[in-house]
C-alpha angles and dihedrals in degrees: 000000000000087000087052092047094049099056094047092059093050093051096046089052096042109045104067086052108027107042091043083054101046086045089049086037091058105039088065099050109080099206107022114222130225100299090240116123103241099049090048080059099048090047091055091051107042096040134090097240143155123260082241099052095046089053092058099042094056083041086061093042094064100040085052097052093048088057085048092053093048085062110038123114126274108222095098119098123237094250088054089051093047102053094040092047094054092049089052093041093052088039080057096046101046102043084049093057085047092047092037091057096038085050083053096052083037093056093031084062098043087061093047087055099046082044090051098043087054095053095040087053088050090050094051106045083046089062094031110033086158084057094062101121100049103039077059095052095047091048089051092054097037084055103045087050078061100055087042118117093214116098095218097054090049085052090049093041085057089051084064102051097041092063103272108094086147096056071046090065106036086058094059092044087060087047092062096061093052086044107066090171098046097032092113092053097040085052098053091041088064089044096061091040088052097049110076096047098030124026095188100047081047091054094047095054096047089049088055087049085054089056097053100041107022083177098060099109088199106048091061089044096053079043089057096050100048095048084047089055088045090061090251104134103168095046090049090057087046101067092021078071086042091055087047089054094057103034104133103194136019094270083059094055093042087055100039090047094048089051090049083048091051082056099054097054092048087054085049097232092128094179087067093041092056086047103058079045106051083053088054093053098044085056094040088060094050086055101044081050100060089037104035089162093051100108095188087057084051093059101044077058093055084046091055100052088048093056091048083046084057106045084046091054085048091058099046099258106133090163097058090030087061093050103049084050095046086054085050101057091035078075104025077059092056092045099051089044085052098064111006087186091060097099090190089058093057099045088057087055098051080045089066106044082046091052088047070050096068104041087052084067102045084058095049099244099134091168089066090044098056090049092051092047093051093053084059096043093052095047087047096046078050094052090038089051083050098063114004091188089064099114087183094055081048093056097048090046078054095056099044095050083055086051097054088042092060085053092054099039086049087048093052096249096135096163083056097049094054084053103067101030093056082048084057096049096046085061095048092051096055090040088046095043085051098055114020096176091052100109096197102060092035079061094044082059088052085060110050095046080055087058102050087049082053094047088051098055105068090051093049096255087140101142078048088056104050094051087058092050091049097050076048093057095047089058092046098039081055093054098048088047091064095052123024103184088037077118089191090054081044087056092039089061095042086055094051088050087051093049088052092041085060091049091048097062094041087058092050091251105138115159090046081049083066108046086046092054093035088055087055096046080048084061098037103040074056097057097037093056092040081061127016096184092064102105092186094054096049090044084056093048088051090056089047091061088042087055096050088041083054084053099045086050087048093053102039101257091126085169099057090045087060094048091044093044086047094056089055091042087059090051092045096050088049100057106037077053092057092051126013101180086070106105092190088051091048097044093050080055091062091041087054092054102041081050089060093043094049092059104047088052080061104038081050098255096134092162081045089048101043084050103060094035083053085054101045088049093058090046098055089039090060094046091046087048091052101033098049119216103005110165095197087050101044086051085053098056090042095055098048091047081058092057087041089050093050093050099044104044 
């Protein structure tokens, strides 16, 4: 009866506390190891745990060996238990002091990595705000391997944050290969690490992802990004379908339609860009519908209204173009007024008036465009005020300050103009001096120097801009350099040798003229024919031809002008063809056809001559029918019906 009552007070005193510790205990270790006591301890010494599980493990510990205690045999004698007793006791103690300290460090580092992992991702969205997306994703991953229990993620987790996230990835790739249940996730986990360091390490191992589980939605979306940012169109199209196939609910199919309709545009067939997103947007309603209060939806739907506005200013509807961007910052307005502390909010603000801005612009009403530019500008002075180590608040600040410099340089503002290109210089040269290997701004330098040569031209500075356009090409030629099949830093050089192939013949320099422009036809001749789908790169090849035809007529080769004039004609007439909706396209047409014209009336072809400006009149009548106002065009029309006029009278 003593025994009995002596059991029942133990456990009494014991289960509130003990069972819900060993239940706690054994819930944080991952593989639990034989329950004897010893082995418990060595676990919890040797292992990589958390302060609270420690804690509830020894909890547990002590709860257990009481009950034990309570059943044990009785044939010892007291001096036996005693002394027993007091050895175990002073084991325990000792070996929970030792585990107690090493569960602090272990927790105290835990925080330093989170800390440092949260430092490293602002760093680098301030350097790579393009990069967004992946510098989160990889965040997300680099943080979850520190939390994890596993001793090898935590060591794989310190690789990132002391400088090696490659060697990180690397890791987890081989890690794929040993885990045979856990090879998918392992795979996709290298490649977010990878991403934002190395696009193509990142594109192997979520190809490999895609090998071991074909279903995972995400895993061919993140593919198709990263394929897009490579330059690799048709691949990007490739797993951007894949991702559609396997879409399992109607946010999958918004996404994967809007990143089918970014493809598009890149490839430059607009029809099918407006199409994937008008299907985004047709989903993104439904869903804003069902979950009216969910900001983030709210904002894919701003997005959404923005893209169509894009693909309408590309085809020449500025109607339409204005109206998908006022409903855009109809919501953008209500976001930003939401949460004036959500930076993000308020750059997407500052997006839309820039892009009012633009079709401000298109219509010729510079004194809108400047008002729209200047509400950018102010939100982006206030973000950049914010956090003046924002390099990507910088950048934006730099490209507004080159927006309002076109409107006063098309309004004739030169001094203006200078103004805020050299501020905009003066921006890309610190963000450039800070990171030197950061292509982008190495290129935004590219660019500005490409503005200030622009701004000089028209005053006659021309000595002034070609220097410009030179600093400009050695940027580029650098760039392209670095990378040879980086197909945009390809383009980018074949545009510097077009701008000094302008100056060139403004100078009188022919025959430099030539080589400048022929350089360019060399790059772009290379793209078009490394992909024939790409609409942009064959409508720069045409103008290429356009440029060394300008050159053949200056210098009196009226037969290699026509040549030259011919092979843009036949890319022109295959474009506008594909799409006629696409006013440029449309428009190059025309110009195609009035550059024809123009040299049979001096080679002495009237009726030649009558015939393509007749041409190029029916083809601008029908764009401005179908466009609406356009003040560029208007001027266009107006200009071949003069020729018509001269030669006819």
């Amino acid at each position: 009866m003593a025994q009995l009552k002596k059991i029942t007070a133990g456990l009494l005193a014991t289960s509130a506390t003990g069972v819900t510790s060993w239940s706690t205990a054994l819930k944080e270790i991952p593989n639990p190891p034989e329950p004897a006591l010893l082995d418990v301890l060595r676990w919890i010494a040797d292992g990589n745990n958390t302060l609270a599980g420690i804690t509830a493990a020894l909890a547990g510990i002590s709860a257990g060996y009481s009950i034990w205690q309570m059943f044990q045999p009785n044939a010892a004698t007291p001096d036996d238990v005693t002394g027993d007793g007091y050895k175990t006791r002073a084991g325990v103690a000792d070996l929970s002091g030792q585990v107690w300290e090493e569960g602090r460090v272990a927790d105290a580092r835990h925080g330093e990595l989170i800390a440092h992992l949260a430092a490293m991702e602002a760093r680098l969205l301030a350097a790579n705000p393009g990069q967004a997306q992946q510098i989160e994703s990889f965040t997300a991953t680099a943080t979850e391997l520190a939390e994890s229990p596993a001793a090898v993620d935590q060591s794989i987790a310190e690789d990132i944050v002391e400088g090696d996230p490659l060697d990180a990835s690397d890791r987890l790739l081989a890690e794929a290969d040993v885990e045979a249940g856990r090879a998918a996730e392992r795979a996709r986990q290298a490649a977010r690490i990878a991403a934002p360091f190395s696009v193509k390490k990142a594109i192997r191992a979520y190809a490999r992802a895609t090998d071991l589980d074909p279903t995972d939605f995400w895993t061919w979306i993140e593919l198709s990004r990263l394929h897009r940012a490579a330059g690799s169109l048709p691949e990007a199209r490739r797993t951007a379908e894949h991702a559609r196939q396997y879409a399992g609910d109607m946010r999958d199919t918004m996404v994967a339609e809007g990143e089918l309709g970014d493809i598009s545009v890149a490839e430059g067939d607009l029809a099918r860009s407006r199409s994937h997103f008008e299907a985004t947007l047709t989903a993104n309603k439904a869903l804003v519908d069902g979950q009216p209060d969910d900001l983030n939806l709210l904002r894919d739907l701003s997005v959404s209204h923005e893209k169509l506005g894009d693909v309408a200013v590309a085809v020449g509807d500025l109607g339409e173009a204005k109206a998908q961007f006022a409903k855009a910052l109809a919501i953008a307005e209500r976001l930003a007024a939401a949460d004036e502390g959500h930076a993000s909010w308020q750059r997407d603000l500052s997006v839309i008036h820039e892009r009012l801005g633009d079709v401000a612009v298109a219509v010729g009403d510079l004194g809108e465009a400047k008002a729209q530019f200047a509400k950018s500008l102010a939100i982006r002075e206030r973000l950049s005020a914010a956090d003046a180590g924002h390099a990507g608040w910088q950048r934006d600040l730099s490209v507004c300050h080159i927006k309002l410099g076109d409107v006063a340089a098309a309004a004739g503002a030169l001094g203006e103009a200078k103004a805020h290109f050299a501020e905009s210089l003066a921006i890309a040269e610190r963000l450039a001096a800070a990171d030197a290997g950061n292509a982008e701004w190495q290129r935004d330098l590219s660019v500005s120097h490409n503005k200030l040569g622009e701004v000089e031209v028209p005053t006659g500075a021309l000595v002034e801009a070609k220097a410009q356009f030179a600093k400009s090409l050695a940027i580029a030629e650098r760039l392209a350099a670095t990378d040879a099949r980086h197909a945009g830093w390809q383009r980018d050089l074949s545009v510097s040798h077009e701008r000094l192939g302008d100056v060139a013949v403004a100078l009188g320099y022919m025959g430099e003229a030539k080589a400048q422009f022929a350089m360019a036809l060399s790059i772009r001749a290379r793209l078009a024919a490394s992909d024939a789908g790409n609409t942009e790169w064959q409508r720069d090849l045409s103008i290429s031809h356009n440029k060394l035809g300008d050159v053949a007529v200056a210098t009196g080769d009226l037969g290699e002008a026509k040549a030259q004039f011919g092979k843009g004609l036949a890319i022109a007439e295959r474009l506008a063809a594909a799409d006629t909706g696409n006013a440029q396209w449309q428009r190059d047409l025309f110009i195609s056809h009035a550059k024809l014209g123009q040299l049979a009336e001096a080679g002495g072809d009237t009726a030649g001559a009558v015939a393509e400006f007749r041409a190029a009149e029916a083809i601008m009548a029908a764009l401005l029918a179908r466009v609406g106002a356009h003040p560029g065009f208007e001027r266009d029309l107006a200009q071949v019906r003069r020729d018509l006029a001269q030669l006819t009278a």
